[in-house]
VEXVO-121475 format. One line per field, with one value per residue: residue number from 1; residue in one letter; x, y, z of N, C-alpha, C in turn. Coordinates in Angstrom, 2 decimals. Last residue first. Layout:
VEXVO-121475
k	(NUM | ...)
r	(A | ...)
n_px	(X | ...)
n_py	(Y | ...)
n_pz	(Z | ...)
ca_px	(X | ...)
ca_py	(Y | ...)
ca_pz	(Z | ...)
c_px	(X | ...)
c_py	(Y | ...)
c_pz	(Z | ...)
***
This chain:
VEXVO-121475
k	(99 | 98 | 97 | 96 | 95 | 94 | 93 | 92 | 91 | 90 | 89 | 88 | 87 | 86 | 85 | 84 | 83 | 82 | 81 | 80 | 79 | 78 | 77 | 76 | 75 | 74 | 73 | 72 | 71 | 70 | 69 | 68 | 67 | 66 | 65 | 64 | 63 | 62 | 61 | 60 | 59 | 58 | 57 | 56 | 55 | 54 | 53 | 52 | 51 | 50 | 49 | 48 | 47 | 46 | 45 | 44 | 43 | 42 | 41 | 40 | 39 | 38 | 37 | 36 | 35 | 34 | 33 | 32 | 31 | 30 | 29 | 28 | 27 | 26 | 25 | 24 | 23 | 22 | 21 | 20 | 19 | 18 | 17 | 16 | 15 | 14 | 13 | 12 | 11 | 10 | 9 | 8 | 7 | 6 | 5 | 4 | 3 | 2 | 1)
r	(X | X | X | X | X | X | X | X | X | X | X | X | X | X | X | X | X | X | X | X | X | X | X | X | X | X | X | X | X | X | X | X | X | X | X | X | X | X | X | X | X | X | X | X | X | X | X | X | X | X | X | X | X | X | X | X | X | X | X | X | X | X | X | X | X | X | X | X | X | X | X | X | X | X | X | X | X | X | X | X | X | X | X | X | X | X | X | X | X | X | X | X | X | X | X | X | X | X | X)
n_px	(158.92 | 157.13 | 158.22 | 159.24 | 158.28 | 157.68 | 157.35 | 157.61 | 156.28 | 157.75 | 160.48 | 162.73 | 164.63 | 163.60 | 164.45 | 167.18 | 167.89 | 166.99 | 168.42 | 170.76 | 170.21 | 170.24 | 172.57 | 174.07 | 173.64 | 174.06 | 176.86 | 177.23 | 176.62 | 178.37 | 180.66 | 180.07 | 179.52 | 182.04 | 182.73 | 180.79 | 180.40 | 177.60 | 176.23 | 176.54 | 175.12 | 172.27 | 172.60 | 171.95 | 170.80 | 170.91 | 170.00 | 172.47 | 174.94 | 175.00 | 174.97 | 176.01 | 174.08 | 171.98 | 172.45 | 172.90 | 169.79 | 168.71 | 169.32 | 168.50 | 166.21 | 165.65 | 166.45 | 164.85 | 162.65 | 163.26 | 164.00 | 161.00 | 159.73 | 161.15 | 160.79 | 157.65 | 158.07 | 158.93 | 157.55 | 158.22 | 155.15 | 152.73 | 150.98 | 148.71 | 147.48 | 146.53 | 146.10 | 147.16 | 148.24 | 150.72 | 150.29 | 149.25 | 151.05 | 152.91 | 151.40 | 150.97 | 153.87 | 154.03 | 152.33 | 153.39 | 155.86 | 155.21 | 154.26)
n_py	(222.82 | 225.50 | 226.66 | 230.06 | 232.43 | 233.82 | 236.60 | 238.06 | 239.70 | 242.26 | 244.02 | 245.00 | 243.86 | 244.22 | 246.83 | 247.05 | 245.83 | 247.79 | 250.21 | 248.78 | 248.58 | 251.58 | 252.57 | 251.05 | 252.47 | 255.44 | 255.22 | 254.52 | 256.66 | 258.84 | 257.75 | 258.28 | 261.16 | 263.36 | 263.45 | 263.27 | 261.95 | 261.65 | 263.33 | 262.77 | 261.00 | 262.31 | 263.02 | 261.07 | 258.45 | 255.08 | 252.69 | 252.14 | 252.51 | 251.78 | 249.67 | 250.33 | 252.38 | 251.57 | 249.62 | 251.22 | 252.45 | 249.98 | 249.81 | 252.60 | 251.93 | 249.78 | 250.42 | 252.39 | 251.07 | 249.48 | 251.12 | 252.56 | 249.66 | 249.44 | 251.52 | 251.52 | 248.64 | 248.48 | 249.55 | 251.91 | 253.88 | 252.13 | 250.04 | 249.32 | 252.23 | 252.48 | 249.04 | 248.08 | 248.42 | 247.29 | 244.95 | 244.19 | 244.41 | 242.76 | 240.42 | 240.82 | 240.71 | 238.16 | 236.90 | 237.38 | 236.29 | 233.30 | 233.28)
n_pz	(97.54 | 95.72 | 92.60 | 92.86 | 92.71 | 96.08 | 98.22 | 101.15 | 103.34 | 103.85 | 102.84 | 103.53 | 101.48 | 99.39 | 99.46 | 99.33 | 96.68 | 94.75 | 95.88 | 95.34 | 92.65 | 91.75 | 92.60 | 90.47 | 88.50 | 88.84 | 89.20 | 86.29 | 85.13 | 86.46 | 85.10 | 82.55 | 82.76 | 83.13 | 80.67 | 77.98 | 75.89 | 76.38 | 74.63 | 72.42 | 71.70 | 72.55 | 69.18 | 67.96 | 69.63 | 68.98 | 68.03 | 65.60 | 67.43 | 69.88 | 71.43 | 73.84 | 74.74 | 74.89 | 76.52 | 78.71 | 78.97 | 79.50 | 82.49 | 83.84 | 83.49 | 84.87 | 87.42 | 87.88 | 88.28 | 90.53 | 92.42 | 92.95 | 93.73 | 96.01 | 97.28 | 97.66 | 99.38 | 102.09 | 103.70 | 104.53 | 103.42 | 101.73 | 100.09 | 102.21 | 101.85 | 98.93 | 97.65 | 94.40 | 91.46 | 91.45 | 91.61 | 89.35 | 87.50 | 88.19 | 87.35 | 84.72 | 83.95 | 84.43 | 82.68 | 80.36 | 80.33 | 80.34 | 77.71)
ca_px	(159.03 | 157.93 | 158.09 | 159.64 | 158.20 | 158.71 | 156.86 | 158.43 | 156.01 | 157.24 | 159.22 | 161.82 | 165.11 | 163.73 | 163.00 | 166.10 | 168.26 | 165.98 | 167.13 | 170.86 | 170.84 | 168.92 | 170.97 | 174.38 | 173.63 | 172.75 | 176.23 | 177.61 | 175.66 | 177.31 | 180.55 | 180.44 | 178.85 | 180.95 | 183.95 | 181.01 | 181.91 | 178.85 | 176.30 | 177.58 | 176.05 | 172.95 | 172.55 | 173.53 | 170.49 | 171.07 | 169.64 | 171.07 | 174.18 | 174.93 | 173.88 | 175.91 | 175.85 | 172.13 | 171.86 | 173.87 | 171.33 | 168.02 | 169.42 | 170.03 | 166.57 | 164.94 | 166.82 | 166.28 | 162.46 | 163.06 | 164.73 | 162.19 | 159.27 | 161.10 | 162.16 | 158.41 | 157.28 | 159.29 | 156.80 | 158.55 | 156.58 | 153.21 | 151.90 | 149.66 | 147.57 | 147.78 | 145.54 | 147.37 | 146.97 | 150.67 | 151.19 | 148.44 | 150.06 | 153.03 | 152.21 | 150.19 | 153.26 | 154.87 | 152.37 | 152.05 | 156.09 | 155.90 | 153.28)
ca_py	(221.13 | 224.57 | 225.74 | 228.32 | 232.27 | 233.44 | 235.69 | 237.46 | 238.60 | 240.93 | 243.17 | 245.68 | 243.51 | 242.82 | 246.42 | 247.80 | 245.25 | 246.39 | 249.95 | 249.07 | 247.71 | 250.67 | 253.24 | 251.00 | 250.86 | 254.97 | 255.74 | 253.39 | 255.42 | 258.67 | 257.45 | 256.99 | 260.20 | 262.31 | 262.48 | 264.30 | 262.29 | 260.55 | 263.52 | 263.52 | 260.58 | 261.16 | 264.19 | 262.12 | 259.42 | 256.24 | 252.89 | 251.54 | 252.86 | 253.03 | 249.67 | 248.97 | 252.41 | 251.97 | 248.48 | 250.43 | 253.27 | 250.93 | 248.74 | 252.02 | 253.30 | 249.51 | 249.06 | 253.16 | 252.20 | 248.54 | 250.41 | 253.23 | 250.75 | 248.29 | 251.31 | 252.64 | 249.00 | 247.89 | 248.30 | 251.48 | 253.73 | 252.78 | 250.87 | 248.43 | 251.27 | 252.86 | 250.32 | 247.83 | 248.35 | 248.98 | 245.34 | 243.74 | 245.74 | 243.81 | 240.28 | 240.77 | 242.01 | 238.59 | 236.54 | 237.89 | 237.54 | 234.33 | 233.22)
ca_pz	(97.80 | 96.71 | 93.56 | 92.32 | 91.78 | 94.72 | 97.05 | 100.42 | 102.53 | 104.49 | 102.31 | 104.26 | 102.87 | 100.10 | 99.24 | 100.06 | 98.41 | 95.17 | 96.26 | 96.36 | 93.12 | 91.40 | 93.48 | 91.89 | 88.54 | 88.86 | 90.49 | 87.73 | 85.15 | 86.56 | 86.46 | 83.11 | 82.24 | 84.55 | 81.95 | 78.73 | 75.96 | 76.33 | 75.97 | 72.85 | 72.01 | 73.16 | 70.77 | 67.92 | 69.06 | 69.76 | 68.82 | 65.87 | 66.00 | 69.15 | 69.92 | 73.18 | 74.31 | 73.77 | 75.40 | 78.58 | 78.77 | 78.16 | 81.30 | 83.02 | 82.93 | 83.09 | 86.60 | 87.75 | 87.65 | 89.04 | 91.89 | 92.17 | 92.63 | 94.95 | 97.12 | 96.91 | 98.11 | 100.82 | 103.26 | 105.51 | 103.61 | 103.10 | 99.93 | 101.71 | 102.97 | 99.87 | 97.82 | 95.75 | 91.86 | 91.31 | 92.44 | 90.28 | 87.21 | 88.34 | 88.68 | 85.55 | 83.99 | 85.31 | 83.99 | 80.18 | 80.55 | 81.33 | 78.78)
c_px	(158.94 | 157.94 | 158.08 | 158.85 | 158.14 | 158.02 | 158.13 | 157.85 | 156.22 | 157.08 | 159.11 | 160.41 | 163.92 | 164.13 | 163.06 | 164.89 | 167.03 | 166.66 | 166.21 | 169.13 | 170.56 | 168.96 | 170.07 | 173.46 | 173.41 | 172.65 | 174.27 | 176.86 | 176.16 | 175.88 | 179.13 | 180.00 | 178.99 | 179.60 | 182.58 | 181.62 | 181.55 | 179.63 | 177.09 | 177.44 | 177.03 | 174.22 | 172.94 | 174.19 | 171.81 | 171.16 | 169.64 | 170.13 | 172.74 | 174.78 | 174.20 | 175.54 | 176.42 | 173.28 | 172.17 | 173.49 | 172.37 | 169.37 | 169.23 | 170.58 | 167.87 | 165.76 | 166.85 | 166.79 | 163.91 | 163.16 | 164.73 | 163.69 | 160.53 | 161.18 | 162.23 | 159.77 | 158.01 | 158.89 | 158.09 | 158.31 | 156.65 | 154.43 | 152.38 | 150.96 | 149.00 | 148.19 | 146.65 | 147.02 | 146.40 | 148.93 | 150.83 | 149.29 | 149.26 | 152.15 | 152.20 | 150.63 | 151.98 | 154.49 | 153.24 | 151.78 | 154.43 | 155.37 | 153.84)
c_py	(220.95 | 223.06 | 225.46 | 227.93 | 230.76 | 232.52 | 235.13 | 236.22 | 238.42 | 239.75 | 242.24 | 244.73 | 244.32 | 242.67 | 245.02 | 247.11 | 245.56 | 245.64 | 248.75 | 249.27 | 248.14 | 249.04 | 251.95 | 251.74 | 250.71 | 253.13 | 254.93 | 253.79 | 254.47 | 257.78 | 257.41 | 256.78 | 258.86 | 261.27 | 262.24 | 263.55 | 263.20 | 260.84 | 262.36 | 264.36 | 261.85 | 260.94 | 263.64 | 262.94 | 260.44 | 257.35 | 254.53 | 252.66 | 252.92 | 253.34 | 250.95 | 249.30 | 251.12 | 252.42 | 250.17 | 249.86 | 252.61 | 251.71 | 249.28 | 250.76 | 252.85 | 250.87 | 249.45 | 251.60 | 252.33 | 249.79 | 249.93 | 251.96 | 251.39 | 248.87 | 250.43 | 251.78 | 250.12 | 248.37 | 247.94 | 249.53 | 252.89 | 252.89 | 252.12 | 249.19 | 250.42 | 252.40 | 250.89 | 249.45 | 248.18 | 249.21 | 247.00 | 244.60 | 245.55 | 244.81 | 242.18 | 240.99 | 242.34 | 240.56 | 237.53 | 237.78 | 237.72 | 235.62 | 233.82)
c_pz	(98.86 | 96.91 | 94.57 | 92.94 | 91.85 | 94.08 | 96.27 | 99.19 | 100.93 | 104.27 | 103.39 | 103.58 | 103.97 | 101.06 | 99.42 | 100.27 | 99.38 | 96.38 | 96.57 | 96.88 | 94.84 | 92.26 | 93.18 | 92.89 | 89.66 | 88.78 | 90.61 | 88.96 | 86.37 | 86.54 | 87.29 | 84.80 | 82.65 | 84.15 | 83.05 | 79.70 | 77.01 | 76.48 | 76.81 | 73.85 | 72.25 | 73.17 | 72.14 | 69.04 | 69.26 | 69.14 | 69.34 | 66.72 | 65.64 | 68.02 | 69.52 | 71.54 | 73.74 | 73.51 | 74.64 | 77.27 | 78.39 | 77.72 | 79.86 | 82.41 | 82.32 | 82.89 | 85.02 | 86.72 | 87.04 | 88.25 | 90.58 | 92.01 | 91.92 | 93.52 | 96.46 | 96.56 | 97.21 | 98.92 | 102.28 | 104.59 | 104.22 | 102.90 | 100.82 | 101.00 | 102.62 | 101.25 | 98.78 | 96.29 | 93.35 | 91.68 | 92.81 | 91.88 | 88.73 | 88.49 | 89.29 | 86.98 | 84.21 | 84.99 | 85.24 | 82.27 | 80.59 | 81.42 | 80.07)
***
């Protein structure tokens, strides 16, 4: 039920008229964070799973030396964006409770 809730959350997000999506809002930098998130969560699960998961061609785009560094660069945009975006969001939603 979560997850049926939380990709409501989302679709309801992307559905926001431009106004509300403005630079300056938080928004884009949320956007491309989570974007870069799921890219290099997917990248790490298939160096993880290489068997399974990855394709020949993939992996020998692996042995190339700026590969590594390259996903860190991208861990670290996607990290830095969702800072971004909480730190330019107004109104700050969460999830818990309040008491």
């Amino acid at each position: 039920m979560r997850i049926k809730d939380a990709a409501a959350r989302i679709e309801q997000e992307l559905e926001l008229p431009p106004a509300v999506r403005r630079l300056g809002t938080g928004w884009l930098s949320g956007t491309l964070g989570l974007i870069l998130g799921v890219a290099s969560l997917l990248i790490v699960v298939s160096l993880r799973y290489h068997n399974l998961l990855a394709d020949p061609d993939f992996l020998t785009l692996t042995t190339n030396p700026l590969f590594r560094p390259g996903l860190h660069v991208l861990l670290a945009a996607a990290f830095a964006l969702a800072a971004l975006s909480l730190m330019l969001r107004r109104e700050k939603k969460s999830s818990a409770p309040r008491r």
